[in-house]
C-alpha positions, 0 to 999 in steps of 0.5 A: 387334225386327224393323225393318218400315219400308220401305226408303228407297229404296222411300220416295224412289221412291213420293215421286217417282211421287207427285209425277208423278200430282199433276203430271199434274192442272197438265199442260196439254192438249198435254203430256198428249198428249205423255205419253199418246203415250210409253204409247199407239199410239192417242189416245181417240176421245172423250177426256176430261181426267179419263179421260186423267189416270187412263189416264197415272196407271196407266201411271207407277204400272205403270211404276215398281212393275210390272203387275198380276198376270194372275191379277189383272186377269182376277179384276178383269175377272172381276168388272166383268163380273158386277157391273157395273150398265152394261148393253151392247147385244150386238155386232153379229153382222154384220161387215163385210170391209175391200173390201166395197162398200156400196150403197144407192139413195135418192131415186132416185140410187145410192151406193156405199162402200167399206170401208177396211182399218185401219177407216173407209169411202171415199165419194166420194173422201172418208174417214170414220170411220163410216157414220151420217156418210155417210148423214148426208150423204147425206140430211140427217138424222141416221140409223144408218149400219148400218140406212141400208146394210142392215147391220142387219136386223129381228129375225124 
């Protein structure tokens, strides 16, 4: 009779991860930071526990058994695309090169900013992260910052 048991090694080392993914759930938040930074370039731009938990679980699973096949994840892919019951808008037709100057003129005082090459606009001496935070600032109430600098046009 065939020994079909996995090998001790393979045991030792499946213990050993999940014990790593049990850990990640005590981990507080500057720990988790601290991992996520050993995997990542870039940290979420709207971060949830949960949502790093399962990012920083996948990688220490990638890390010990490997990645997906390619053939793999473009099925997944393949399938998340066609399946999937979220529905996204069509990305925007419009883009914008790093050094174009937006300007907009609003009760009666012109505005100009400019767009920074790794993402982000230049106001006023100031950075930030989207052009709705301008036009924010700008009027005083919430606006789309595309629509308020002309970006997005009505459709004919």
């Amino acid at each position: 009779m065939k020994n079909t048991a996995p090998p001790l090694r393979d045991i030792l080392r499946a213990s050993e991860i999940s014990e790593k993914l049990h850990a990640l759930s005590n981990m507080k938040m500057p720990e988790l930071w601290a991992l996520w930074d050993q995997f990542f370039v870039r940290r979420p731009a709207r971060p949830n526990r949960t949502h790093i938990e399962s990012r920083l679980g996948y990688k220490l699973q990638e890390q010990a058994y490997g990645a997906l096949p390619t053939g793999t994840r473009d099925m997944l892919a393949d399938y998340g695309a066609r399946f999937s019951k979220i529905k996204t808008a069509a990305p925007s037709t419009r883009t914008v090169l790093p050094g174009t100057t937006l300007l907009r003129e609003f009760d009666g005082k012109k505005y100009k900013v400019t767009v920074l090459p790794y993402g982000g606009y230049e106001y006023d001496g100031h950075q930030y992260k989207s052009l709705s935070a301008i036009a924010k600032l700008i009027t005083g109430t919430q606006w789309s910052g595309p629509a308020f600098f002309g970006l997005k046009g009505k459709k004919a």
